[in-house]
C-alpha positions in Angstrom: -7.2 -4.4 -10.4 -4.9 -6.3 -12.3 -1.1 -7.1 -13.8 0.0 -8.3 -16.5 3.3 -10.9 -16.6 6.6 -9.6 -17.7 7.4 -10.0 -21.0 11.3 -9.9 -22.2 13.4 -8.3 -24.8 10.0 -6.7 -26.5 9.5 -3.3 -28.0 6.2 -4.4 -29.0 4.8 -6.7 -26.1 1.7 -8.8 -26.4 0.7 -9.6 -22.8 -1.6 -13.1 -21.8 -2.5 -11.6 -18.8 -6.1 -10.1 -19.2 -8.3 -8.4 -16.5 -11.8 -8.8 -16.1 -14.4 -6.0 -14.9 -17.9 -5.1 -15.3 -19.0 -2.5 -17.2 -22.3 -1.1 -16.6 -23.7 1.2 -20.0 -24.9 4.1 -17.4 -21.6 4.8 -15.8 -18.5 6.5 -16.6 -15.8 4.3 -15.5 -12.4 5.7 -15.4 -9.5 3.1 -15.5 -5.4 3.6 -15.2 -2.2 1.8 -16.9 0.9 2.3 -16.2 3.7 0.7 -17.6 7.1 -0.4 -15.8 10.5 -1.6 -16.9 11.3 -4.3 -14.6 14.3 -4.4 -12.8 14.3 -6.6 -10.0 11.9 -9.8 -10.9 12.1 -11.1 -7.8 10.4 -7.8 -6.4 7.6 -7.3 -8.7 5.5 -5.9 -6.8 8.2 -2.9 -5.3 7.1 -0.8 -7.8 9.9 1.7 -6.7 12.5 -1.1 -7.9 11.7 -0.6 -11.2 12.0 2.0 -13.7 8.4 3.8 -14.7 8.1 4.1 -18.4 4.9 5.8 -18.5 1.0 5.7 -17.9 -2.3 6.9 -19.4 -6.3 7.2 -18.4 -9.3 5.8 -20.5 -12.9 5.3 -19.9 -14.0 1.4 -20.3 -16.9 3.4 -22.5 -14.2 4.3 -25.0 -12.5 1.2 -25.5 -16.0 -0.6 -25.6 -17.7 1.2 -27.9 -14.4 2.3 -30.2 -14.1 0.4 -33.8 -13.2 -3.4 -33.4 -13.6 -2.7 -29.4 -10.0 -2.0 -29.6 -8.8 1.7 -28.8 -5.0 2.8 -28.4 -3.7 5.5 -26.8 -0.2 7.5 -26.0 1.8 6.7 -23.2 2.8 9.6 -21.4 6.1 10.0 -19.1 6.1 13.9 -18.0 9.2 13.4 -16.8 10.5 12.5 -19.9 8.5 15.1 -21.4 5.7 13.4 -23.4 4.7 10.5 -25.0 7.1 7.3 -24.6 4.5 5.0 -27.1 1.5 3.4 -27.3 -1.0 1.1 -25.5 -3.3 -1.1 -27.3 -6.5 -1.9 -24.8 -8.8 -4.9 -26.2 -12.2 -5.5 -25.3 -14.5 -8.9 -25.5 -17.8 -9.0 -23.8 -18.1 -12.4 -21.7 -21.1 -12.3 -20.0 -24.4 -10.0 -19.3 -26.1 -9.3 -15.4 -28.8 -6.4 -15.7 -27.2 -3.4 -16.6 -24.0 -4.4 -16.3 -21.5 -6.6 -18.4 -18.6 -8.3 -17.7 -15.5 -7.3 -20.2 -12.2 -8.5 -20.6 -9.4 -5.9 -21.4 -6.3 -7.2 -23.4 -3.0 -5.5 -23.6 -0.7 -4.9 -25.6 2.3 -1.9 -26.6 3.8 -0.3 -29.4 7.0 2.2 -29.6 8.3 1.2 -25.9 11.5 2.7 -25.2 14.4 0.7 -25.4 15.7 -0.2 -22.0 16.3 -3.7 -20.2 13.7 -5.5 -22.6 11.4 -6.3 -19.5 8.2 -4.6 -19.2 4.9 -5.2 -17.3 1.9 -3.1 -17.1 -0.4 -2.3 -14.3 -4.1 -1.7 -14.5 -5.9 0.5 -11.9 -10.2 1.3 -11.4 -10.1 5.4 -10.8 -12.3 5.6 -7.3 -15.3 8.0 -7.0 -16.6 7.7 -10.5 -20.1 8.5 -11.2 
């Protein structure tokens, strides 16, 4: 669905980057981020290039509808056996169609491990919602 750009030498990046998608009241939308340390910038999109720092779920209701539109949530890294910090997800309405809505997430991170410094995050739409 959407990437953010890679930000450098952050613990706490703040990404421009924002992805757009509808959100329509009656459905339960289910949405992934995961969160990369980037080691190769010329090969952003080998995801195997770089190291993985961590990902979580949300609903697009739960951010929506949580205080300020703004929800965060724990980055989890089983591998590393838990949480490796936080995710800030942002919404903004920009526009109405029916029974649908058009939202804008923004993204941002607290607590990041510190590695190389360059981190990017990737945003997936979970298939087969209802």
């Amino acid at each position: 669905m959407g990437q953010t750009e890679v930000v450098h030498d952050n613990l706490n990046p703040e990404f421009i980057e924002t992805v757009e998608t509808q959100y329509h009241f009656e459905t339960m939308e289910r949405f992934r981020v995961e969160v990369y340390d980037c080691d190769n910038a010329g090969n952003i999109n080998d995801l195997s290039a770089h190291d993985f720092i961590g990902g979580l779920d949300f609903t697009l209701h739960e951010v929506v509808t949580a205080r300020d539109s703004k929800a965060t949530k724990a980055i989890i890294n089983e591998k590393k056996n838990g949480e490796t910090g936080q995710i800030i997800i942002s919404s903004e309405e920009i526009k109405s169609k029916g029974n649908s809505t058009n939202v804008v997430l923004e993204l941002s991170a607290s607590e990041l491990p510190d590695m190389s410094g360059r981190r990017f995050f990737i945003v997936y739409k979970n298939q087969g919602n209802n």
